[in-house]
MARNUKE-159393 format. One record per residue: residue in one letter; y, z negated, x negated of N, C-alpha, C, CB in turn. Coordinates in pm, whole numbers, plus 32768, in hexadecimal, padded with zeros to 4 digits. Last residue first. Glycine has a CB too. Layout:
% residues N
@residu = a n.py = Y n.pz = Z n.px = X ca.py = Y ca.pz = Z ca.px = X c.py = Y c.pz = Z c.px = X cb.py = Y cb.pz = Z cb.px = X $
...
***
This chain:
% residues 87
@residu = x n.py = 501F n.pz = 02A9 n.px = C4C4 ca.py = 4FE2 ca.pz = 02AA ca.px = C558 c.py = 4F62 c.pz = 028B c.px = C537 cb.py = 4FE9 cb.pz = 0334 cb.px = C5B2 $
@residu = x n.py = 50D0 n.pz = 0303 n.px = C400 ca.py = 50F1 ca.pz = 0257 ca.px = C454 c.py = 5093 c.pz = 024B c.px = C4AC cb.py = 5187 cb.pz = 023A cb.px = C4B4 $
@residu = x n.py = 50DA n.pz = 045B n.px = C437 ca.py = 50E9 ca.pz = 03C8 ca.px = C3B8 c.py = 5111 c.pz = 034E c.px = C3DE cb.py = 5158 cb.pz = 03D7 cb.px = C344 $
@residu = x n.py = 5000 n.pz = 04F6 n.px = C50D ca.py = 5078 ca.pz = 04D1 ca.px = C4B9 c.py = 5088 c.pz = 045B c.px = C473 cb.py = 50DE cb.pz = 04D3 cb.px = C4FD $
@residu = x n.py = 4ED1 n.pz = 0559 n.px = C4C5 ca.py = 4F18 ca.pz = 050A ca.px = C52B c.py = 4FA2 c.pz = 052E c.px = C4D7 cb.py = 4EE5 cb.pz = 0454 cb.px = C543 $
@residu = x n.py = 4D7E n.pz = 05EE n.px = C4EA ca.py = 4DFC ca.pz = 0624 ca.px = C4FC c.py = 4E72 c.pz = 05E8 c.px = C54C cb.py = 4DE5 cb.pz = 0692 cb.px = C52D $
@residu = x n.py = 4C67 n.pz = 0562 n.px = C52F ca.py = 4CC0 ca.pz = 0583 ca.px = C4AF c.py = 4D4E c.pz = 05B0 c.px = C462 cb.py = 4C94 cb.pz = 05BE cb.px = C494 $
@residu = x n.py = 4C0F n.pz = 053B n.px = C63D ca.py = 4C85 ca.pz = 04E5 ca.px = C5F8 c.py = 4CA2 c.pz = 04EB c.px = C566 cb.py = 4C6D cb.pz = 0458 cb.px = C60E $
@residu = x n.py = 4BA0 n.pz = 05FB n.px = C6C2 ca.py = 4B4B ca.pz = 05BE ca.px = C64A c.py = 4BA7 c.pz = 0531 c.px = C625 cb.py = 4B3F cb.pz = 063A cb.px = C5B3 $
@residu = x n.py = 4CA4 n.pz = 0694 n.px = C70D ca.py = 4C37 ca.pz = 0646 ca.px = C767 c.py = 4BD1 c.pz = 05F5 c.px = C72C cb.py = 4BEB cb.pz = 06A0 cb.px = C7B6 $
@residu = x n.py = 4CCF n.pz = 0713 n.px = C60C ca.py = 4D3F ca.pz = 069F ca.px = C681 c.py = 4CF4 c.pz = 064C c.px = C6D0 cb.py = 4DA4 cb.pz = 06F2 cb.px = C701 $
@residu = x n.py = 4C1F n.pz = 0780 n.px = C5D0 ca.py = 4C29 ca.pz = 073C ca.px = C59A c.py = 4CBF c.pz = 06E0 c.px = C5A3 cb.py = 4BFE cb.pz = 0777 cb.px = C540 $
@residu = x n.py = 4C06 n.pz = 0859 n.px = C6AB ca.py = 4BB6 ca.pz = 0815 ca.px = C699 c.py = 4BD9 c.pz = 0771 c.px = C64B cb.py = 4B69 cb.pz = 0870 cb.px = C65E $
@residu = x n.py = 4D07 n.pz = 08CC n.px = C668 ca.py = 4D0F ca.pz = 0889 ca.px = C6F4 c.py = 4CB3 c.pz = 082D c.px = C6E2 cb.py = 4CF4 cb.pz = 08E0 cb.px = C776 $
@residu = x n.py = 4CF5 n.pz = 0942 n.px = C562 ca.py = 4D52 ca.pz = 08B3 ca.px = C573 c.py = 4D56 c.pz = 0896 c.px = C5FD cb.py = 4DF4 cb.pz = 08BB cb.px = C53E $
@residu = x n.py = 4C46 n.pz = 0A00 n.px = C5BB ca.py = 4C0C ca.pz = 09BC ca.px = C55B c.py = 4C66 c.pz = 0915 c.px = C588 cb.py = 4C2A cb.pz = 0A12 cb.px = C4AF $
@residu = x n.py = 4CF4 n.pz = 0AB1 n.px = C650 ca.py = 4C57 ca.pz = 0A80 ca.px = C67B c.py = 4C23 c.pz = 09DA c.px = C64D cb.py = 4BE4 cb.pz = 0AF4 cb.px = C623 $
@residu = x n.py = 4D9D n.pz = 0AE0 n.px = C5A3 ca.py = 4DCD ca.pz = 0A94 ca.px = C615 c.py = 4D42 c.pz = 0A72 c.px = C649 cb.py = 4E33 cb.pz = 0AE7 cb.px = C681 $
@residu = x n.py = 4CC9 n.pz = 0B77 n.px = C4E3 ca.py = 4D47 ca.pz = 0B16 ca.px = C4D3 c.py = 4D5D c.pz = 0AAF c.px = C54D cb.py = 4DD1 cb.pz = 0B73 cb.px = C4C7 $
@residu = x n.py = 4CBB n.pz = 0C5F n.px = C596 ca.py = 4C5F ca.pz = 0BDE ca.px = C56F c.py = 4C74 c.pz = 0B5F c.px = C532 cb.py = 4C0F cb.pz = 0BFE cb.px = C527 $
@residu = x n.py = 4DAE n.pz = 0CD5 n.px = C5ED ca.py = 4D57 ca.pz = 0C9E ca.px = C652 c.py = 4CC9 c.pz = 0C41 c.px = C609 cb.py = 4D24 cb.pz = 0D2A cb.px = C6B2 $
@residu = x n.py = 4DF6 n.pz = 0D20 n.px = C4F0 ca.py = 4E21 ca.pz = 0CCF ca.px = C542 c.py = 4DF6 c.pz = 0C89 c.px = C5C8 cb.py = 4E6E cb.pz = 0CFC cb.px = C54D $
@residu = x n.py = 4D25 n.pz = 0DE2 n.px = C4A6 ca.py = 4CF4 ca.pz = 0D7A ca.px = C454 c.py = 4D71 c.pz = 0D03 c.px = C4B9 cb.py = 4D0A cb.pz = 0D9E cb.px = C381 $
@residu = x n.py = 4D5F n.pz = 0EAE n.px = C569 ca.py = 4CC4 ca.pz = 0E60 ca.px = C57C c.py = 4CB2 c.pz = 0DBE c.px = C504 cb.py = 4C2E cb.pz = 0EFB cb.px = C53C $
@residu = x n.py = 4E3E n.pz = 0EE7 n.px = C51C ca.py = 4E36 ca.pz = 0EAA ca.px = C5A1 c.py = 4DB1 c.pz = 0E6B c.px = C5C7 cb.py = 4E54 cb.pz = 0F0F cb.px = C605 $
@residu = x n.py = 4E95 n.pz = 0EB4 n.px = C3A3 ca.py = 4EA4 ca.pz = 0EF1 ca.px = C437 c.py = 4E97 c.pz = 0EBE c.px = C4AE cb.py = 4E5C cb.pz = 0F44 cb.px = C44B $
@residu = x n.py = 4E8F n.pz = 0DFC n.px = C2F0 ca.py = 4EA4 ca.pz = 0EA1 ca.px = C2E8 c.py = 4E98 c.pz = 0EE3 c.px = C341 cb.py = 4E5E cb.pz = 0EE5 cb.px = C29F $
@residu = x n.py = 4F63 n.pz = 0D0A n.px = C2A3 ca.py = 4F07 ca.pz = 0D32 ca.px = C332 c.py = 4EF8 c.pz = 0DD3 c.px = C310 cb.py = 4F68 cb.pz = 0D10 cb.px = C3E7 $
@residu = x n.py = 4F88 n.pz = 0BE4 n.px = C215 ca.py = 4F6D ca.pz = 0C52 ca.px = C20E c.py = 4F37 c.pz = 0CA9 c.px = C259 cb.py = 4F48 cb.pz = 0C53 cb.px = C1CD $
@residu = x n.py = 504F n.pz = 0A9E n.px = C234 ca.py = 4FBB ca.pz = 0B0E ca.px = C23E c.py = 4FED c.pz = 0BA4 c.px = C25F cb.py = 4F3F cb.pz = 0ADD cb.px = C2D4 $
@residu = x n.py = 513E n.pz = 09E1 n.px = C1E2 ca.py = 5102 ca.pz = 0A50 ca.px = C215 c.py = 5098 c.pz = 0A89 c.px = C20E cb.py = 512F cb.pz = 0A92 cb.px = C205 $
@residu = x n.py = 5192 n.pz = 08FF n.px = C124 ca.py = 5142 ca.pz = 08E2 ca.px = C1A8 c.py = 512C c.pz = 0959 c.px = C1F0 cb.py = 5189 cb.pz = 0880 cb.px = C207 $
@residu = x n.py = 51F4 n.pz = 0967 n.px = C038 ca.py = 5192 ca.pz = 094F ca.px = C04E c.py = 5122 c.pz = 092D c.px = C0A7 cb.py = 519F cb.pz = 092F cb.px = C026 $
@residu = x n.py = 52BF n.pz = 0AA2 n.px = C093 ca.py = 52AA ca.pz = 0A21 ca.px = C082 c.py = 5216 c.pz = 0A04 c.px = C072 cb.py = 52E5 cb.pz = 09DA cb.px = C0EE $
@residu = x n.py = 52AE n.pz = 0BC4 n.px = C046 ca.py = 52AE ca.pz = 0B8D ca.px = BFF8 c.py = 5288 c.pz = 0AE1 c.px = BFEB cb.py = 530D cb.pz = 0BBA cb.px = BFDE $
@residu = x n.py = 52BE n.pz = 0C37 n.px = C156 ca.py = 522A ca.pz = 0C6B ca.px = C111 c.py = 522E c.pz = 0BAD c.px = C0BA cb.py = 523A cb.pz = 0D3B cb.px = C076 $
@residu = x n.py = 53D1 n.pz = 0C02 n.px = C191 ca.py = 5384 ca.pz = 0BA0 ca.px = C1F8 c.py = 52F9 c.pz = 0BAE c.px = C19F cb.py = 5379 cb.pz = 0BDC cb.px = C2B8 $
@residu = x n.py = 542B n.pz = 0CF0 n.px = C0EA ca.py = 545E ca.pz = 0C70 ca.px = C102 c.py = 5404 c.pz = 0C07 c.px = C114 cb.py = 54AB cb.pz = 0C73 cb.px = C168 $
@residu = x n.py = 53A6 n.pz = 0D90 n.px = C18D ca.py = 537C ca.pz = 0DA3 ca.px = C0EE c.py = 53DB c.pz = 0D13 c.px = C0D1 cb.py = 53BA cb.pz = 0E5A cb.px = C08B $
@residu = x n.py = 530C n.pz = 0DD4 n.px = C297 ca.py = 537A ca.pz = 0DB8 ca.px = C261 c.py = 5375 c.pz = 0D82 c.px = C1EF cb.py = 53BA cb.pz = 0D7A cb.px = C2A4 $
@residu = x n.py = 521A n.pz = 0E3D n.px = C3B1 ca.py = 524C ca.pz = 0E0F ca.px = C330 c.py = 52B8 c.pz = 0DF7 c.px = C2ED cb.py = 522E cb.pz = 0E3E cb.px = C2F6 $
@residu = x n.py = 5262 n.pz = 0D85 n.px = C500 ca.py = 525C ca.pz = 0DFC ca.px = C498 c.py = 5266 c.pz = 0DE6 c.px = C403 cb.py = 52C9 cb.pz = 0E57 cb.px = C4B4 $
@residu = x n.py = 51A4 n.pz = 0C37 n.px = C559 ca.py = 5220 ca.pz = 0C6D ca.px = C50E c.py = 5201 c.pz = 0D16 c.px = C4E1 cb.py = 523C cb.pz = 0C02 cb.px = C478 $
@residu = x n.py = 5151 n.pz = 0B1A n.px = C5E4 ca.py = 5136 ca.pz = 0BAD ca.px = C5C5 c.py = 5184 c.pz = 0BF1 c.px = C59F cb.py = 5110 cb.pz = 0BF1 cb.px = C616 $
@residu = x n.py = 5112 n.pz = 09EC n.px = C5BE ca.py = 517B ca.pz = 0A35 ca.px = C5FA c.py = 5151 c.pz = 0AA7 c.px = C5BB cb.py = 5210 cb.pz = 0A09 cb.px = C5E7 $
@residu = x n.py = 50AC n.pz = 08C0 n.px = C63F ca.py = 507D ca.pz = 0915 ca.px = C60E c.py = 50F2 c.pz = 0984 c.px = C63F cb.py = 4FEB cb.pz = 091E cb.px = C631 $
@residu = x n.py = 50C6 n.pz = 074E n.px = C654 ca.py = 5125 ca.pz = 07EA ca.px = C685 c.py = 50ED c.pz = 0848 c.px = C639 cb.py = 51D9 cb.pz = 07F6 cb.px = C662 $
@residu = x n.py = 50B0 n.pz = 061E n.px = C678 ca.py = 506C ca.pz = 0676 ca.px = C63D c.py = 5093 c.pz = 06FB c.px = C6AA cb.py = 4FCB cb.pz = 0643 cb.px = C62A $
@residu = x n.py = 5148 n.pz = 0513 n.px = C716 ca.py = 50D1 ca.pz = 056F ca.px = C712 c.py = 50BF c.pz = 05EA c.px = C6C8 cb.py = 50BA cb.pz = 0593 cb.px = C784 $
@residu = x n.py = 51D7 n.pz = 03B8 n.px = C6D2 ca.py = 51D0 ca.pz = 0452 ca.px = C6F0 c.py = 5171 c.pz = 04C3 c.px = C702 cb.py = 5201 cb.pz = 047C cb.px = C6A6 $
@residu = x n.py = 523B n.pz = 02C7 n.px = C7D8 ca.py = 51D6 ca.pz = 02F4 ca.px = C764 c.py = 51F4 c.pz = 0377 c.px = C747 cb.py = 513B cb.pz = 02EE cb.px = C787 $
@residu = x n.py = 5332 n.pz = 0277 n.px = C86E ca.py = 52D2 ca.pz = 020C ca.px = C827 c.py = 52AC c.pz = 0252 c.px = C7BD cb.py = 5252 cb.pz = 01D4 cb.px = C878 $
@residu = x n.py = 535C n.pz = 0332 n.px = C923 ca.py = 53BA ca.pz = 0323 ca.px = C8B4 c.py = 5376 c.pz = 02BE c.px = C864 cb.py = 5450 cb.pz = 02FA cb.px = C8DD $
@residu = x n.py = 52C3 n.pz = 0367 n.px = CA3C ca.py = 5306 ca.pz = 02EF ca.px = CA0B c.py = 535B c.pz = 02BA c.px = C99F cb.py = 52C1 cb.pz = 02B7 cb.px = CA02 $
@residu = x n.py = 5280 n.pz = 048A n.px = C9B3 ca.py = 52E8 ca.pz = 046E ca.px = CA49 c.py = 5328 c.pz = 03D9 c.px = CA31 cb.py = 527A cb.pz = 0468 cb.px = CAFB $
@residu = x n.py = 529E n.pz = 049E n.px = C86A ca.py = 5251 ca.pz = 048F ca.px = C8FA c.py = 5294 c.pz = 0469 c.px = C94A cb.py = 51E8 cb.pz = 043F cb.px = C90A $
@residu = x n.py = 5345 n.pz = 0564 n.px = C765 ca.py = 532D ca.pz = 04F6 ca.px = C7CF c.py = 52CA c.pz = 0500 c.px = C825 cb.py = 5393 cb.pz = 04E2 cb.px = C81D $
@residu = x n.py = 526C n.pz = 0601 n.px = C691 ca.py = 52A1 ca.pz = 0605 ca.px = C6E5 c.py = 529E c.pz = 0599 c.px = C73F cb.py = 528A cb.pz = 0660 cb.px = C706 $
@residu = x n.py = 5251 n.pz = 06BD n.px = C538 ca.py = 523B ca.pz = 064B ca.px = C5B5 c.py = 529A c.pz = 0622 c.px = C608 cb.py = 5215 cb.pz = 05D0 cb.px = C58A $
@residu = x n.py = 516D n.pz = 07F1 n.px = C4DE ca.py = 51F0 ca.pz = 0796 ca.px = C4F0 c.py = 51E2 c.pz = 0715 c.px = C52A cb.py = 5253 cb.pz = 07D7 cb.px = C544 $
@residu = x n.py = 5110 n.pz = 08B4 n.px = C428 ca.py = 5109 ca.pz = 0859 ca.px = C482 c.py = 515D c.pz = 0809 c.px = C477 cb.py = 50A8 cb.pz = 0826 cb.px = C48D $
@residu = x n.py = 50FE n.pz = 0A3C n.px = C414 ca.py = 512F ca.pz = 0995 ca.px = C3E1 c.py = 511E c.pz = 0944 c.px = C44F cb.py = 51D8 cb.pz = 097C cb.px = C3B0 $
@residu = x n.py = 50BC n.pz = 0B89 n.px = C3C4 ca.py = 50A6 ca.pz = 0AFF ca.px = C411 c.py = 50A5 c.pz = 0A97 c.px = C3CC cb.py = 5033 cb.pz = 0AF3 cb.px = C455 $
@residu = x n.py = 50DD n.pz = 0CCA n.px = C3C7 ca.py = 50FD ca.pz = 0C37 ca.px = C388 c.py = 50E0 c.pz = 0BD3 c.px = C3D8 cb.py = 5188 cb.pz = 0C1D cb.px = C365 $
@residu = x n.py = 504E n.pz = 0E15 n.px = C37F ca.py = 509C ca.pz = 0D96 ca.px = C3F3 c.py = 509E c.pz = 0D42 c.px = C3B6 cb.py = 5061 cb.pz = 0D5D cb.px = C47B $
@residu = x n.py = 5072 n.pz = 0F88 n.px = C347 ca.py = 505D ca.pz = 0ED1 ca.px = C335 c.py = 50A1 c.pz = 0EA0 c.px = C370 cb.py = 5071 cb.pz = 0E84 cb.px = C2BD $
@residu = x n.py = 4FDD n.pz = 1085 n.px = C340 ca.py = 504C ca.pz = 1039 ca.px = C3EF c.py = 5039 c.pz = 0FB5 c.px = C3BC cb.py = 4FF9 cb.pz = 1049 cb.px = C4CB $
@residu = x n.py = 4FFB n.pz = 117B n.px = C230 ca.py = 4FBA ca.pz = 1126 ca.px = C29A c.py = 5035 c.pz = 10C3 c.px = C313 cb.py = 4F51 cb.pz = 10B2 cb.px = C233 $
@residu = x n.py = 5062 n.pz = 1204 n.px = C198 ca.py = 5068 ca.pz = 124D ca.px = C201 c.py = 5007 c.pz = 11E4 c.px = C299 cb.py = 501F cb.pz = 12F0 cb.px = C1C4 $
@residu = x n.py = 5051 n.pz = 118F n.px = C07F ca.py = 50BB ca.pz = 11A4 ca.px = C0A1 c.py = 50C7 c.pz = 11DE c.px = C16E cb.py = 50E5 cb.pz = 120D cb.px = C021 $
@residu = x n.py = 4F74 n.pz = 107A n.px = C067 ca.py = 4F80 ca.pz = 1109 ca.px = C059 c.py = 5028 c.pz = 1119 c.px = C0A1 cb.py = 4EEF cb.pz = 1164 cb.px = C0B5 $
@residu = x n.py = 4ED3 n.pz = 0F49 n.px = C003 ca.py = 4F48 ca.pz = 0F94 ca.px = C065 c.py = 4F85 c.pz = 1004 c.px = C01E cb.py = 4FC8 cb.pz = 0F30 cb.px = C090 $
@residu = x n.py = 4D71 n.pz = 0F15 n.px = C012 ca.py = 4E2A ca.pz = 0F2B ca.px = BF8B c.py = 4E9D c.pz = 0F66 c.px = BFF6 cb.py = 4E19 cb.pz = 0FE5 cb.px = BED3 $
@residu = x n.py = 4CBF n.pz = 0E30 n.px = C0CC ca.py = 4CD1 ca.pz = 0EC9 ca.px = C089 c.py = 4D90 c.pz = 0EA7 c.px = C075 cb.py = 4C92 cb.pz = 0F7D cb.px = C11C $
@residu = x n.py = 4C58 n.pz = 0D42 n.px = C102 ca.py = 4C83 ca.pz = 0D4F ca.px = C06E c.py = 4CA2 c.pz = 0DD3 c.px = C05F cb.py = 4C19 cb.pz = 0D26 cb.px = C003 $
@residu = x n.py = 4C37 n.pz = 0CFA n.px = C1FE ca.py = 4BD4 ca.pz = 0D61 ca.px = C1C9 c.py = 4BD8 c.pz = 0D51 c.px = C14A cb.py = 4BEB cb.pz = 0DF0 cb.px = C1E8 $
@residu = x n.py = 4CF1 n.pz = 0C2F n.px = C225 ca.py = 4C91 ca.pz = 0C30 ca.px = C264 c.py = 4C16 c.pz = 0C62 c.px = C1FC cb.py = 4CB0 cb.pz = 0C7D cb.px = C2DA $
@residu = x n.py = 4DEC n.pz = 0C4C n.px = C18C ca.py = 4D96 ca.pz = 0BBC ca.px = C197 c.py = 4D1B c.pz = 0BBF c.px = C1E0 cb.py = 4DE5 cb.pz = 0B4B cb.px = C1DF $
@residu = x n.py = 4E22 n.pz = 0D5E n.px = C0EC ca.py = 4E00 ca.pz = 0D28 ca.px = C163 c.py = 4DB6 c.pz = 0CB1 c.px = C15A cb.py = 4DBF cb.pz = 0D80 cb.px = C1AD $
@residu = x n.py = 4EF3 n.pz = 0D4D n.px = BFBF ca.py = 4E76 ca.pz = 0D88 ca.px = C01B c.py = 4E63 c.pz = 0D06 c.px = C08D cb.py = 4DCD cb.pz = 0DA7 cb.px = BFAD $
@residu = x n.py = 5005 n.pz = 0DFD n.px = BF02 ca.py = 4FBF ca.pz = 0D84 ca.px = BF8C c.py = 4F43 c.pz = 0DEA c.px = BF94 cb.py = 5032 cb.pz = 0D68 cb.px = C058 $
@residu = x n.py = 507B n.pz = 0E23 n.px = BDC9 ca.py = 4FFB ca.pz = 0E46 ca.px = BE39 c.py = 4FF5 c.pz = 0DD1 c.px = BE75 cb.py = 4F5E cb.pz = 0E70 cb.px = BDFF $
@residu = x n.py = 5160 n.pz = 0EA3 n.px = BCD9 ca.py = 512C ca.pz = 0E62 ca.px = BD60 c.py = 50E7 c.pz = 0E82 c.px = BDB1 cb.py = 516B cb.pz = 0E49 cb.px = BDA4 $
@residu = x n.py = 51A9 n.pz = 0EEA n.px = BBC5 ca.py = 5153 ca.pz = 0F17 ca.px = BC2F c.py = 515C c.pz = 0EAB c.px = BC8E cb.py = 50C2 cb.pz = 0F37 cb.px = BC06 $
@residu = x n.py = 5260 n.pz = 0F32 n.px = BA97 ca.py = 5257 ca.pz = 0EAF ca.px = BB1C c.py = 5228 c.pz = 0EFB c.px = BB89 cb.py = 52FA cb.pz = 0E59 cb.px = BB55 $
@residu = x n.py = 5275 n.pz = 0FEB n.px = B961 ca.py = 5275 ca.pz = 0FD8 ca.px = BA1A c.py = 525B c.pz = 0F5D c.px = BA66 cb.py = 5208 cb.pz = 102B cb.px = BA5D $
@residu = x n.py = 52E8 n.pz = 0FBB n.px = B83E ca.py = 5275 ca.pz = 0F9E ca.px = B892 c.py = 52A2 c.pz = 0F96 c.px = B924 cb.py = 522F cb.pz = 0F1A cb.px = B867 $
***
């Protein structure tokens, strides 16, 4: 029996094809100038079948679903949904 693997886009849900431009995105956290607290890091990434695999990665099938993505988690930074762990 074969072992298939399929990502799909956290956005759209479309299957990742062989000839498409996927991106990755993770969040991270990050000191604040004062070193006190940290802030919430959004980082953009080429694909990488390594990095595909973790769990804290999203799925980007391209440049319109990355630009909504980042749309989406700016909003919901500013909403105060999007913090780091202690904050």
């Amino acid at each position: 029996m074969a072992w298939v693997e399929r990502f799909t886009c956290d956005v759209c849900g479309k299957l990742m094809g062989e000839s498409e431009n996927w991106w990755l995105a993770a969040q991270e956290c990050a000191p604040s100038r004062d070193g006190t607290l940290t802030q919430p890091v959004l980082k953009l990434m080429p694909w990488d079948d390594l990095i595909g695999h973790s769990a804290e990665s999203k799925h980007l099938c391209g440049a319109g679903c990355a630009h909504t993505f980042l749309d989406r988690w700016m909003a919901e930074f500013h909403a105060g949904v999007e913090s780091c762990p202690g904050n």
